[in-house]
MARTOR-152725 format. One record per residue: residue number from 1; z, x, y of N, C-alpha, C in turn; residue in three letters; chain. Coordinates in Angstrom, 1 decimal, always signed. Each point is the difference from the previous one (the first is absolute). Layout:
<atoms>
(NUM, (Z, X, Y), (Z, X, Y), (Z, X, Y), 'Ala', 'A') ...
</atoms>
This chain:
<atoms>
(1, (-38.5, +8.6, +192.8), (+1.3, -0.6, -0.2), (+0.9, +1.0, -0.7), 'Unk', 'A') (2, (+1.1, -0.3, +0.3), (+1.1, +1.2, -0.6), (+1.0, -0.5, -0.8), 'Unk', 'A') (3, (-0.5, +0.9, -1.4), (+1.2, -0.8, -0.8), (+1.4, +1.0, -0.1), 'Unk', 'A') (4, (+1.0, -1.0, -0.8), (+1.4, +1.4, -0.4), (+0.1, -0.7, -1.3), 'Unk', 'A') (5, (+0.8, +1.0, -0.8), (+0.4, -0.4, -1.3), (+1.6, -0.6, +0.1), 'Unk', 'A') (6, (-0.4, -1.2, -0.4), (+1.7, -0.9, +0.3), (+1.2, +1.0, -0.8), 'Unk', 'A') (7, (+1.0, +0.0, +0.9), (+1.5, +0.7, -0.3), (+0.8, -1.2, -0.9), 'Unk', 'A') (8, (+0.2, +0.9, -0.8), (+1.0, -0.9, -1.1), (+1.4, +0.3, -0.3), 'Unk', 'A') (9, (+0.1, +1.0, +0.6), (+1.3, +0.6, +1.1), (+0.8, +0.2, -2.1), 'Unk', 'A') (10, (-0.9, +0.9, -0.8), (+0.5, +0.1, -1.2), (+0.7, -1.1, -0.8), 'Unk', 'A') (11, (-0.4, -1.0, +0.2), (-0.2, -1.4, -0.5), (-0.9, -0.2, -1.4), 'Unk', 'A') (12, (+0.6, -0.5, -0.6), (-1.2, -0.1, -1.1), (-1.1, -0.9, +0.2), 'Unk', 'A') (13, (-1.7, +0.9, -0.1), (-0.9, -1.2, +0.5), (-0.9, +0.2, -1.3), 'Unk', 'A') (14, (-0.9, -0.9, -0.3), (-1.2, +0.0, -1.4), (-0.9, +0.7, +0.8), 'Unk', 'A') (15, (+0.0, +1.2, -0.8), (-1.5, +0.8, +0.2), (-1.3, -0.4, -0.5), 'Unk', 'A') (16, (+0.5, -0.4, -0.7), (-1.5, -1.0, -1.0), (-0.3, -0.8, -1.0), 'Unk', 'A') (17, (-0.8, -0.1, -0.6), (+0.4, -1.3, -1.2), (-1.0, -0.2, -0.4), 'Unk', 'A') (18, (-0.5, -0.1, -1.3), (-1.3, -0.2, -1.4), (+0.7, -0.5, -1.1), 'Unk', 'A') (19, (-1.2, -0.6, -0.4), (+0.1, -0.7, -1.3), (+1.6, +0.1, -0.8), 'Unk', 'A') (20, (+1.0, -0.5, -0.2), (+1.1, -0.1, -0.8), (+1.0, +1.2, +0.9), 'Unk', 'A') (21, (-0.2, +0.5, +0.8), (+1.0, +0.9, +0.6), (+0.1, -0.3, +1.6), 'Unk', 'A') (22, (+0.8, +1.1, +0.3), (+0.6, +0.1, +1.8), (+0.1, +1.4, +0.1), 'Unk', 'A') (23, (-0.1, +0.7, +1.3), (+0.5, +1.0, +0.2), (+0.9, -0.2, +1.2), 'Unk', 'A') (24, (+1.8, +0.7, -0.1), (+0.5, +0.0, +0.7), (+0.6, +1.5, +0.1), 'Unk', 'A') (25, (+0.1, +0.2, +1.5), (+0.8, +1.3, +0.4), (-0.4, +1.1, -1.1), 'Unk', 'A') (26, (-1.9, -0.4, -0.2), (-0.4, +1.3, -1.0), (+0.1, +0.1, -1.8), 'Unk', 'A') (27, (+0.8, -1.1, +0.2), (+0.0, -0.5, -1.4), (-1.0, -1.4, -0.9), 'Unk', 'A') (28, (+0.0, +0.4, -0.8), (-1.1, -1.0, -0.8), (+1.3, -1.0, -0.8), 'Unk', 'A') (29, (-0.3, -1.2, -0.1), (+1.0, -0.6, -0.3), (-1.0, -1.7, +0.1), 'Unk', 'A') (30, (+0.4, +0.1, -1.5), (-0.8, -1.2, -1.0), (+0.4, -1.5, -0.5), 'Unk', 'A') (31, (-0.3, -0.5, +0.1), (-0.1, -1.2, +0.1), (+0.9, -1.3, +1.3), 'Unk', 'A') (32, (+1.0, -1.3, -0.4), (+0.3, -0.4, +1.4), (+0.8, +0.9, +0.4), 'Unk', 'A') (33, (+0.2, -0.2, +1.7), (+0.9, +1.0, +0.4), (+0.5, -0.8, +1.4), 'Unk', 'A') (34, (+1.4, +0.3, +0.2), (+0.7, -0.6, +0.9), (+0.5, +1.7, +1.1), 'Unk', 'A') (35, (-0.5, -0.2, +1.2), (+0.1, +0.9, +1.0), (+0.7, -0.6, +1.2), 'Unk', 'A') (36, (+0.8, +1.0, +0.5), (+0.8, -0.5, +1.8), (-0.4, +1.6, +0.2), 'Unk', 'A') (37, (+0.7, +0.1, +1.1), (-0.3, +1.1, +0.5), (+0.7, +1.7, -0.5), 'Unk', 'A') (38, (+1.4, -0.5, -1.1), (+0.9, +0.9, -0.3), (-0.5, +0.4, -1.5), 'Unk', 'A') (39, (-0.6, -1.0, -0.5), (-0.1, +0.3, -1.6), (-1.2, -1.4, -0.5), 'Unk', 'A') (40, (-0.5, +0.8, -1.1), (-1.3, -0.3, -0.9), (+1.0, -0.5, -1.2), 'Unk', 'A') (41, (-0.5, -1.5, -0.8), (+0.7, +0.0, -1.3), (-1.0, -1.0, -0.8), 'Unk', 'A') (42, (-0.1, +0.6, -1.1), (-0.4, -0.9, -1.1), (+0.4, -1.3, +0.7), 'Unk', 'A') (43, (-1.1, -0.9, -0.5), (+0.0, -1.8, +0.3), (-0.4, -0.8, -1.0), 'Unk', 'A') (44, (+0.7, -0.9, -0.7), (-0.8, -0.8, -1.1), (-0.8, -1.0, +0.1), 'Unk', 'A') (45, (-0.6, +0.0, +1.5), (-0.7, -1.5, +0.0), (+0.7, -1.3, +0.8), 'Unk', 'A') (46, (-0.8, -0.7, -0.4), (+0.8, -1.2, +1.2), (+1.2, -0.8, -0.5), 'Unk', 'A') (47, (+0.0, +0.3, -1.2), (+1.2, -0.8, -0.9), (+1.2, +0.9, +0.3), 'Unk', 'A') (48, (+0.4, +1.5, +0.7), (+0.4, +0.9, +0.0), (+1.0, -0.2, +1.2), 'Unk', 'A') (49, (+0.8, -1.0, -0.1), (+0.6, -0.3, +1.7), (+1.2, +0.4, +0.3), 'Unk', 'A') (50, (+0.8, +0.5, -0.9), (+1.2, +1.4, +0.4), (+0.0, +0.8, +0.7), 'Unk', 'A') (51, (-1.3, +0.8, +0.0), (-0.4, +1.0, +1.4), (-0.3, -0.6, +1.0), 'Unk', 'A') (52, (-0.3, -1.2, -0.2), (-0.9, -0.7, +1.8), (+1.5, -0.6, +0.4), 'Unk', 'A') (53, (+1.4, -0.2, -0.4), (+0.5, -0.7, +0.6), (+1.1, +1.1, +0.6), 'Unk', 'A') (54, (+0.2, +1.0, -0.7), (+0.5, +1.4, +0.1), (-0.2, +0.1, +1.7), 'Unk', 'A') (55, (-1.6, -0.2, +0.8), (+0.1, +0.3, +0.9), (+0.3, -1.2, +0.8), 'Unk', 'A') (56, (+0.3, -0.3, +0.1), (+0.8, -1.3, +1.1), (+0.5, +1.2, +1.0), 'Unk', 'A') (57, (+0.5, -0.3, +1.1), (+0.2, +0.8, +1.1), (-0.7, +1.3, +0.0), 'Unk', 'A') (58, (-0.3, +0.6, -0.7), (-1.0, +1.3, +0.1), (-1.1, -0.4, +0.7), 'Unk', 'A') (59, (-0.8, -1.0, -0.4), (-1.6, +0.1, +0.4), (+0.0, -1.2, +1.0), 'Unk', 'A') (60, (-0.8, -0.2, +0.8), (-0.3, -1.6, +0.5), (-1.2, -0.8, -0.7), 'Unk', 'A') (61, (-0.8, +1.2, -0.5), (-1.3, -0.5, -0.3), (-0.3, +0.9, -1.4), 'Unk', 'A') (62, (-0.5, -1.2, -1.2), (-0.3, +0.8, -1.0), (-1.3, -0.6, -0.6), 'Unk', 'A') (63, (-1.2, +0.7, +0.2), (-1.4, -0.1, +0.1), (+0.4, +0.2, -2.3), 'Unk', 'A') (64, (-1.4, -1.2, +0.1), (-0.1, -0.3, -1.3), (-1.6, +0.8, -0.8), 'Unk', 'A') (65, (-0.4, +1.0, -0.3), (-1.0, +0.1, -0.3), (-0.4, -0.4, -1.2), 'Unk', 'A') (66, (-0.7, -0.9, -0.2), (-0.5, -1.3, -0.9), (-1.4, +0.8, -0.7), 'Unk', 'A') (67, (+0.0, +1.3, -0.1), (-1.6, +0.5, -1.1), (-0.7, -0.3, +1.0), 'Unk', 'A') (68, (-1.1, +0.2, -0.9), (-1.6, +0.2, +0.8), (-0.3, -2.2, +0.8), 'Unk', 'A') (69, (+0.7, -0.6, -0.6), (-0.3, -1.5, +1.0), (+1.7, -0.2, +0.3), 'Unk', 'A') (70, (-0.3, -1.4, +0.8), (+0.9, -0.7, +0.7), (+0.5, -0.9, -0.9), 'Unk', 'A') (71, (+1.1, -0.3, +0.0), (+1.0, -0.9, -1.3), (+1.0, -0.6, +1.4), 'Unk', 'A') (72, (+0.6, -1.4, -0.4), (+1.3, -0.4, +0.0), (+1.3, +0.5, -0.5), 'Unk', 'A') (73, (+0.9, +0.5, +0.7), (+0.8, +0.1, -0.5), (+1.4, -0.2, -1.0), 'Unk', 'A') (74, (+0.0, +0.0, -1.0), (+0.8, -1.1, -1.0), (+1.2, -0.8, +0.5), 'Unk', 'A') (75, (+0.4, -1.3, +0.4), (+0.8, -0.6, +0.7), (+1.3, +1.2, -0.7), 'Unk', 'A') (76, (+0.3, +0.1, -0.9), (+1.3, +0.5, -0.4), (+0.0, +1.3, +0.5), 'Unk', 'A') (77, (-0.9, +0.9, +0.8), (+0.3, +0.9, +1.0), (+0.8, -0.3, +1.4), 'Unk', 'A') (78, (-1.0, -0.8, +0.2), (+0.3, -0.5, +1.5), (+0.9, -0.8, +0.2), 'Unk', 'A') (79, (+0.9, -0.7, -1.4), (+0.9, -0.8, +0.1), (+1.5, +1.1, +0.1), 'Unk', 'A') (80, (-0.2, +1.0, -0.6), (+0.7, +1.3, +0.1), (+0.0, +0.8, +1.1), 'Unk', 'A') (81, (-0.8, -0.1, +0.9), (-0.5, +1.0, +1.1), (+0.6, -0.5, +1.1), 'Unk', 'A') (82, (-0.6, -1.4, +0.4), (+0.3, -0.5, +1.5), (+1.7, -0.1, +0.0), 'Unk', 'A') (83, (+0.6, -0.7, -0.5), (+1.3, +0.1, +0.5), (+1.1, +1.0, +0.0), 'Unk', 'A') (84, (-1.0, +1.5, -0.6), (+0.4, +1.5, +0.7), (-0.4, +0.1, +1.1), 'Unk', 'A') (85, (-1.0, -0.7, +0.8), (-0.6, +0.5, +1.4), (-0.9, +1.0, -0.3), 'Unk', 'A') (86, (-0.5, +0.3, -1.5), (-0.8, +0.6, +0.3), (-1.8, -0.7, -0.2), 'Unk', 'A') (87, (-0.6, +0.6, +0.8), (-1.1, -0.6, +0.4), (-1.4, +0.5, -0.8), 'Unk', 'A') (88, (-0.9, -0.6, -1.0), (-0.8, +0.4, -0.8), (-1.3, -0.8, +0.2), 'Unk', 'A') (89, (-0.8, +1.1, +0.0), (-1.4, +0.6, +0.4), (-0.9, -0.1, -1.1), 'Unk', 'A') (90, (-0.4, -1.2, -0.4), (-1.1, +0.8, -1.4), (-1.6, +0.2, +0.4), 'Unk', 'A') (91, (-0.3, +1.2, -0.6), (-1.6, +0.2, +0.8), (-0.6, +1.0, -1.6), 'Unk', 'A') (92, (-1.0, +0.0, +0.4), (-0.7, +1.5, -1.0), (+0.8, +0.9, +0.2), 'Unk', 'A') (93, (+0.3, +1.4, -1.4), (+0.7, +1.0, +0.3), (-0.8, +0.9, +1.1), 'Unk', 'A') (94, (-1.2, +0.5, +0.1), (-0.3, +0.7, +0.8), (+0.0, -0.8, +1.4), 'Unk', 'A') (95, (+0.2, -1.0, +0.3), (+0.3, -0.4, +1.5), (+1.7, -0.4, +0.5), 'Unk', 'A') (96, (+0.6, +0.2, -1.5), (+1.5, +0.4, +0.1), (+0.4, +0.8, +0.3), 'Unk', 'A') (97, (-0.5, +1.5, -1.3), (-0.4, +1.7, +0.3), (-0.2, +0.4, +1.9), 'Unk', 'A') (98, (-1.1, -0.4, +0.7), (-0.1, +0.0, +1.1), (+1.2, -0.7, +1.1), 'Unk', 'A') (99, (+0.1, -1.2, -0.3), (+0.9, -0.4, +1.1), (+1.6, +0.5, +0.1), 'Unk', 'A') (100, (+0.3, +0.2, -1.5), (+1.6, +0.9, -0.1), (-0.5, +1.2, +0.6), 'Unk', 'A') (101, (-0.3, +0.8, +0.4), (-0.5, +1.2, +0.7), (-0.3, +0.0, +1.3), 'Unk', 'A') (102, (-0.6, -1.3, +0.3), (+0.1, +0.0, +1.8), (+1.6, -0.6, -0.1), 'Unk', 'A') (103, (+0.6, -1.0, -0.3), (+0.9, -0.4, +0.4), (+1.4, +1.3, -0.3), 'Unk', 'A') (104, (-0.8, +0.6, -1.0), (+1.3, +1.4, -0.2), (+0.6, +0.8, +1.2), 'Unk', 'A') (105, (-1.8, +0.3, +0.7), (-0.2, +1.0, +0.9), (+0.4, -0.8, +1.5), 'Unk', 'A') (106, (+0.2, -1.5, -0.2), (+0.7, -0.2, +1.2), (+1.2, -0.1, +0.2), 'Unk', 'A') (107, (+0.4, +0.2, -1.5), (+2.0, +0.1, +0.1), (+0.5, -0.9, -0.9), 'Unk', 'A') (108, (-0.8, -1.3, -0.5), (+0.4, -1.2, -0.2), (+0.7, +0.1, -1.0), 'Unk', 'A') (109, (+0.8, -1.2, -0.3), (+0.7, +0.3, -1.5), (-0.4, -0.9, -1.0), 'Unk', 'A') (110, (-1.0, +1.2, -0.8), (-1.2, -1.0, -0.6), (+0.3, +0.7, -1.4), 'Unk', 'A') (111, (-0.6, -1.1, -1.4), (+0.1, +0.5, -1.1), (-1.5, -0.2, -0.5), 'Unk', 'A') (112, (-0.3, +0.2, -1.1), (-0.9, -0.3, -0.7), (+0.1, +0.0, -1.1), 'Unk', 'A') (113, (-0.4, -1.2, -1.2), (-0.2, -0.1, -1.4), (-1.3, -0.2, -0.8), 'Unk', 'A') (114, (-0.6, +0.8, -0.5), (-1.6, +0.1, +0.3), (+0.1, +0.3, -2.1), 'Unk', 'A') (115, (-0.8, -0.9, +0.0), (-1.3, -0.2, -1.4), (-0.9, +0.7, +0.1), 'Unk', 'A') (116, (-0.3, +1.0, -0.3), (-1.2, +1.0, -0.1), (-1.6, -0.6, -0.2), 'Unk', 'A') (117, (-0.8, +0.6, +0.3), (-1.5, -0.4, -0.4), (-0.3, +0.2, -1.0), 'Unk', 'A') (118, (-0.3, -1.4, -0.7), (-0.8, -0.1, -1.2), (-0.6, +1.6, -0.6), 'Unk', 'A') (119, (+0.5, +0.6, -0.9), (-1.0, +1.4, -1.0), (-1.3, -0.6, -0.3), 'Unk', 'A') (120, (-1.0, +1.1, +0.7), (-1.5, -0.4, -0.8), (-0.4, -0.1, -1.6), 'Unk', 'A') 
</atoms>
C-alpha cells in the first residue's frame, strides 16, 4: 500500500505533542494552546472564552482537547459557542492533535484548543 504525506498547503499543523507541551511549525510551545491554521496562541483553559468566540465565522469546527481523558464540556462554553455557529468537539488532546491535521489537510475550517498531557 502506498502512502503520501498529507499537504497542509503551509497551513499551520501540530507536529507533535508530550507531556505539558506541543510542537507547532517546529516550534516547542508549552502549555494550553489554541491553533487554526494561520496562527498558534497561548490558551488559558476552558474558563478562557475570549479567544473561542474571536473565531465565529473563521472556523466551522473547533475540536476541544480535554488532556489525557474525556470531560463534558462546561455548559458556560457551549452556552457561548452555539449561537456563534460555532460547533465544538470535545475528545482527548492527542485524538484532537490528530483530527485538526486530517481535517487541516482537507481544507476545512477547523480550530483547535488543546490542554496538554498531564507532566510525568
Amino acid at each position: 500500500m502506498q502512502t503520501s504525506e498529507p499537504d497542509f498547503g503551509g497551513r499551520l499543523a501540530i507536529d507533535s505533542y508530550g507531556p505539558g507541551f506541543f510542537r507547532v511549525g517546529g516550534a516547542v510551545r508549552r502549555g494550553p494552546l489554541l491553533i487554526r491554521a494561520e496562527t498558534a496562541l497561548p490558551w488559558h483553559g476552558l474558563d478562557d472564552l475570549a479567544p473561542l468566540t474571536e473565531l465565529a465565522g473563521l472556523v466551522d469546527v473547533l475540536l476541544i482537547g480535554m488532556g489525557a481523558g474525556m470531560a463534558y464540556l462546561p455548559k458556560r462554553l457551549t452556552a457561548a459557542l452555539d449561537p456563534l455557529g460555532i460547533l465544538c468537539e470535545p475528545m482527548t488532546t492527542p485524538s484532537a492533535a490528530r483530527t485538526y491535521n486530517v481535517l487541516l489537510s482537507d481544507g476545512r475550517r477547523v480550530a483547535a484548543a488543546l490542554i496538554p498531557m498531564p507532566e510525568a
